[in-house]
C-alpha positions as CSV (number, residue, x, y, z in Angstrom):
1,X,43.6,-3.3,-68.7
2,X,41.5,-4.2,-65.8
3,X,39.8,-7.8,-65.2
4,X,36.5,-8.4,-64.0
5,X,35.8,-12.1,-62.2
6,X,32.1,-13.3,-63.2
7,X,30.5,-13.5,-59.6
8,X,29.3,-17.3,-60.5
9,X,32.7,-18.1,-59.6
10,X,33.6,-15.9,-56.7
11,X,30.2,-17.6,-54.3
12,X,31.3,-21.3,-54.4
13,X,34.7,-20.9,-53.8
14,X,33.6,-18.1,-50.6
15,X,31.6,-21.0,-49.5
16,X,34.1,-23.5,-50.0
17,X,36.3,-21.4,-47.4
18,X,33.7,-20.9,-45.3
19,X,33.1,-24.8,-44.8
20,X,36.8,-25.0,-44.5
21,X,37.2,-22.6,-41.9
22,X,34.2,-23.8,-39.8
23,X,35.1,-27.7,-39.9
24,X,39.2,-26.5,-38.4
25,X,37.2,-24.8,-36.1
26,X,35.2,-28.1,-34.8
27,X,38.3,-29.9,-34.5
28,X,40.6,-27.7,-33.6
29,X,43.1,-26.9,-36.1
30,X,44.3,-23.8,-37.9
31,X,42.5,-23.5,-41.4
32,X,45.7,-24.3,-42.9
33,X,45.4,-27.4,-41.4
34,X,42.1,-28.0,-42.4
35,X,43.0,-28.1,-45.9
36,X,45.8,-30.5,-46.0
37,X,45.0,-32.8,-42.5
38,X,41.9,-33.9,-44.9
39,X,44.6,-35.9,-47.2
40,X,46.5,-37.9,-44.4
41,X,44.0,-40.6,-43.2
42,X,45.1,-44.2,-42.2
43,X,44.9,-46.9,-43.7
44,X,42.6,-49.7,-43.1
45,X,43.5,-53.0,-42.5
46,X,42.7,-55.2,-45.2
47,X,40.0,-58.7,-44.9
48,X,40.5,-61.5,-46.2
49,X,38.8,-64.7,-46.2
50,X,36.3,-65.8,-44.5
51,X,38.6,-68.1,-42.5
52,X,41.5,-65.6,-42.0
53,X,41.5,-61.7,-41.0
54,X,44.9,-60.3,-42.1
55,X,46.6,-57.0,-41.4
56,X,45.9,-57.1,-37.9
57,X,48.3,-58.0,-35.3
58,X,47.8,-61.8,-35.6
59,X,45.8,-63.8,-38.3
60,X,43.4,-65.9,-37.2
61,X,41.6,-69.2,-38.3
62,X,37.5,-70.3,-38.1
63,X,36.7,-73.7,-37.4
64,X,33.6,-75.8,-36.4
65,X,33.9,-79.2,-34.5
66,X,31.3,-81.7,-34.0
67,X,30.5,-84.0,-31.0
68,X,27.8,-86.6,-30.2
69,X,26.4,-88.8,-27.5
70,X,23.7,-92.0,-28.1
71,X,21.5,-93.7,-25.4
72,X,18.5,-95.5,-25.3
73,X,15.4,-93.7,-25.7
74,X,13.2,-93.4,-22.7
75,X,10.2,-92.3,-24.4
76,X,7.8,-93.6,-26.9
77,X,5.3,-90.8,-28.5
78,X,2.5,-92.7,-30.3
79,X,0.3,-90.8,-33.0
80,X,-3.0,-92.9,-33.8
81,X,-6.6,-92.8,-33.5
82,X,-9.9,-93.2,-35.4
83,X,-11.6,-92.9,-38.3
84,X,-15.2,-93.8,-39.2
85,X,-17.7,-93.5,-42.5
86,X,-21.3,-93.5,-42.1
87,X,-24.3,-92.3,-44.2
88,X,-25.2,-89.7,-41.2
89,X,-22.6,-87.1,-39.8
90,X,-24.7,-88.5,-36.3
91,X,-23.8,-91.9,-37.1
92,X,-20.5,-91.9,-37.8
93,X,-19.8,-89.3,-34.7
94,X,-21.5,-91.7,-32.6
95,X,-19.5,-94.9,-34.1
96,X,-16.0,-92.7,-33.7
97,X,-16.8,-91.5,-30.0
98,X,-17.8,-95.5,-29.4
99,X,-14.4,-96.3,-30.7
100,X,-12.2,-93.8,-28.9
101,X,-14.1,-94.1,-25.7
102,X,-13.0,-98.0,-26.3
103,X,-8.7,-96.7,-27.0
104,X,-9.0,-94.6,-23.8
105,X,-9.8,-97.7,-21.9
106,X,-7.2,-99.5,-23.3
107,X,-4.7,-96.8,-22.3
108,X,-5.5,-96.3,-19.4
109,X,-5.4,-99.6,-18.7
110,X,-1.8,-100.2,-19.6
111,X,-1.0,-97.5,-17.3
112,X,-1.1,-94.2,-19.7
113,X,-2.5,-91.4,-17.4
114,X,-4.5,-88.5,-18.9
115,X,-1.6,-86.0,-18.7
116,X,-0.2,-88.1,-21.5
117,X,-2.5,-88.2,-23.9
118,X,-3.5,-85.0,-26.2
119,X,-6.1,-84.8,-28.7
120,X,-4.2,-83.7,-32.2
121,X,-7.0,-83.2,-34.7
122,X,-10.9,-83.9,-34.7
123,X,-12.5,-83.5,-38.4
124,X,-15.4,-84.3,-40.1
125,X,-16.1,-84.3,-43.8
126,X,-18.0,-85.7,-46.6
127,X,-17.2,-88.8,-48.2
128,X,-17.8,-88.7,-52.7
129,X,-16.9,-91.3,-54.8
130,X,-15.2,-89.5,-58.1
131,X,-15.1,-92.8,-60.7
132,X,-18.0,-92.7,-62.7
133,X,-16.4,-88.7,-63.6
134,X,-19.5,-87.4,-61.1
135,X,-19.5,-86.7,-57.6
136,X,-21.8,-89.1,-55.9
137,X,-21.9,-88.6,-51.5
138,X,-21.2,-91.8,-50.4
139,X,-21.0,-90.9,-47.0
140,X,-19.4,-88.4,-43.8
141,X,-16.2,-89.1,-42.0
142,X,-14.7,-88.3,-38.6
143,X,-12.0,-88.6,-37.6
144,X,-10.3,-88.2,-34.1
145,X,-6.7,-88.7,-33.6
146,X,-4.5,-88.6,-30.0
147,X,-0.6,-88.3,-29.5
148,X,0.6,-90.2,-26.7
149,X,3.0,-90.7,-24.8
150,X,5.0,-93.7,-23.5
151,X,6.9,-93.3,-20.4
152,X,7.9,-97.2,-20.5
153,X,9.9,-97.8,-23.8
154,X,9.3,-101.5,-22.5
155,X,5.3,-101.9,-22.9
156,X,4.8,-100.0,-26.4
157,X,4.1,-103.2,-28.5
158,X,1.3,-104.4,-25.5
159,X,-0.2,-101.0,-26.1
160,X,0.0,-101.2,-29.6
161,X,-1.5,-104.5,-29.4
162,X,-4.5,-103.1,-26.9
163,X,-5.6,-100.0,-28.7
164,X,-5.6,-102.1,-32.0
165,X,-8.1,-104.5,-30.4
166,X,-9.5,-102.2,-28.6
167,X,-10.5,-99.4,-31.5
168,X,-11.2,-102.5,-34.0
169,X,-11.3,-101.8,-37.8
170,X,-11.7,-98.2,-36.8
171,X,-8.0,-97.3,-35.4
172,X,-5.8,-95.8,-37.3
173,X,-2.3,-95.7,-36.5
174,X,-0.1,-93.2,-37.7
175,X,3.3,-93.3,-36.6
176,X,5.7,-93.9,-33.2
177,X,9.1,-92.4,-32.2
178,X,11.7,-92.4,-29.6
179,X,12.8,-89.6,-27.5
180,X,14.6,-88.7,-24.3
181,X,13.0,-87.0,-21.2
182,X,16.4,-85.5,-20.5
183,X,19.6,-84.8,-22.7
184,X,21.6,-82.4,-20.3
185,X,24.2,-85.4,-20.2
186,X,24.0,-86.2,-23.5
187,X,24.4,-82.3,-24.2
188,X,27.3,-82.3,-21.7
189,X,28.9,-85.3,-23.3
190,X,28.5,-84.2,-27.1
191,X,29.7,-80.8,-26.2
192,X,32.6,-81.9,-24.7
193,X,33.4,-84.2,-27.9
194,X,32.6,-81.4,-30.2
195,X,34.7,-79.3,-28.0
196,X,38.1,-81.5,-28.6
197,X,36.9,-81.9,-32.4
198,X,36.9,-78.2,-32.5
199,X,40.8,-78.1,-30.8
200,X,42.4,-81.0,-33.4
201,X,40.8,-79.3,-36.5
202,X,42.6,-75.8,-35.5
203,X,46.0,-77.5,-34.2
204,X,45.8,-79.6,-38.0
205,X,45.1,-76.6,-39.8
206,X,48.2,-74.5,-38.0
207,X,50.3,-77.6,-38.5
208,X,49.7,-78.1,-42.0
209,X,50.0,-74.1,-43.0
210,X,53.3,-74.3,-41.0
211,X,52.5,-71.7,-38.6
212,X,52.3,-71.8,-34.5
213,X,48.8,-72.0,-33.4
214,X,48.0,-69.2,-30.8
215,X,45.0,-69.2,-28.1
216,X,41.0,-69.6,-28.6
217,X,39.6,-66.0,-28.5
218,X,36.1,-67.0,-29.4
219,X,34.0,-70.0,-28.8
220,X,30.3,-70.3,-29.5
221,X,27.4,-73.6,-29.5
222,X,24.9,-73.7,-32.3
223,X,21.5,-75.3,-31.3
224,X,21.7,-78.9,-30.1
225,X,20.1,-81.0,-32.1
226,X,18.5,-84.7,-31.2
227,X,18.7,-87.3,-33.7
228,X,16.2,-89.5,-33.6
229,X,17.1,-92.5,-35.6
230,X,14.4,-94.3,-34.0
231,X,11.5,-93.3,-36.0
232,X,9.2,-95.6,-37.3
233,X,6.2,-94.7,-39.2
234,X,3.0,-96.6,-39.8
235,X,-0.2,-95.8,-41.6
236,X,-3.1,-98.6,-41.2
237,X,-6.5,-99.2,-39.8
238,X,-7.0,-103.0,-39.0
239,X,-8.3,-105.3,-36.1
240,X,-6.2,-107.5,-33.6
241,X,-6.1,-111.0,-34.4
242,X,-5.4,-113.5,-32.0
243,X,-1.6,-114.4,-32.9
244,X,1.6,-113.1,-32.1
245,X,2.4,-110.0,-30.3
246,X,4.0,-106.5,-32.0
247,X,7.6,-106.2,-31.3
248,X,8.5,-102.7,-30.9
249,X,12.5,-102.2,-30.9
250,X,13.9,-99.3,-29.1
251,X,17.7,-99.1,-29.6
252,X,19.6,-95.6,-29.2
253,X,19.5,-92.2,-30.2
254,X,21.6,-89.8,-30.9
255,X,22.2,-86.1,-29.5
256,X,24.5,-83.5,-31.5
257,X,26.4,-80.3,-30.3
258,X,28.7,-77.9,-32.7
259,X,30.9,-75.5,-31.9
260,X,32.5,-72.8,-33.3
261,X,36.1,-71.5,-32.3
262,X,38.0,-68.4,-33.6
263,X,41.8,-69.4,-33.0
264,X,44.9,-66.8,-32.9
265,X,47.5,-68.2,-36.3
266,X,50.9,-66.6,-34.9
């Protein structure tokens, strides 16, 4: 008795080989060897945390460390400006020009030169009043505001006090903060303090896991960061009155580096 086998099985099986015999072909082996070199790959090491590789020849540990320095400020950046409401757009873009005109003065001065002082915003807009559930115009605004800056920390309550008398009940004063001209020393100083936090973190951590600590093969700096706990904020429009003068308190700011270090774990 003869057999017959159905030709749907005969082509993939031929083609099968034919891959077979044209992969040992790329790579150099006998087509015996393709079929059972396929079957003896390497294992790969394993991962596991995020903190320690294993399976490698040496684990490893991530930390971060964090260092600061503080100084006193030698900036002051004003935001301020005015604000006036007249029946006319006309009028009360003449009456806001009158009053700026009069804060430039006043800055100038007290010694701020015109590289220092930026125009922020200029609107203008109507004015409604909403309480009687209508709209009723009760007028236009506009408004023109400046940031400025202080190179003397010293004289910012003086200027405080001259624009303030000088822009009347139109100023409007919107906030002050401290700020440094330079931080490459405060950067150097923070980094190396963030630098030593980074080193006692990893020689705790190989300590405590009772295993020798091996040498830093990676070290990187996020971003520095400045701190400015300085900030003070103000939101008013009033005029000087003859009386005492503002205080304006500088104290110290802060600068922050961190660093990450990849440590060898023997």
């Amino acid at each position: 008795m003869s057999y017959q086998i159905p030709l749907k099985y005969i082509l993939p099986a031929f083609v099968v080989l034919v891959a077979l015999v044209v992969a040992a072909w790329a790579f150099g082996l006998s087509p015996v060897a393709a079929l059972t070199e396929r079957d003896r790959t390497e294992p790969t090491p394993a991962t596991g945390s995020a903190n320690q590789l294993t399976g490698l020849p040496y684990d490893v540990i991530q930390v971060f460390g964090t260092g600061t320095a503080s100084d006193v400020p030698d900036l002051a950046n004003l935001s301020l400006g005015v604000s006036v409401t007249a029946d006319t757009v006309a009028a009360a873009r003449e009456q806001a020009a009158t009053s700026m005109n009069s804060v430039l003065d006043a800055l100038d001065a007290n010694g701020i030169e015109s590289k220092d002082i930026q125009t922020s915003h200029f609107g203008v807009h109507p004015e409604y009043d909403w309480s009687a559930n209508e709209r009723r115009l009760q007028g236009y605004n506009v408004s023109n505001r400046l940031n400025v800056t202080v190179r003397d920390t010293e004289t910012v309550g003086t200027i405080i006090d001259a624009v303030i008398a000088a822009g009347g009940n139109d100023i409007e004063f919107n906030y002050l903060n401290f700020a440094f001209s330079d931080t490459a020393e405060l950067e150097k100083e923070a980094r190396q303090a963030a630098v030593n936090d980074m080193n006692e973190k990893a020689r705790q951590l190989a300590q405590f896991s009772g295993r020798p600590l091996g040498k830093l093969l990676v070290i990187s700096e996020t971003p520095v960061a400045d701190v400015f706990g300085g900030v003070r904020e103000f939101a008013f429009a009033m005029a000087a009155e003859s009386g005492p003068s503002t205080s304006v308190l500088v104290g110290e700011d802060e600068v922050t580096v961190t660093v990450h270090g990849v440590f060898e774990l023997r």
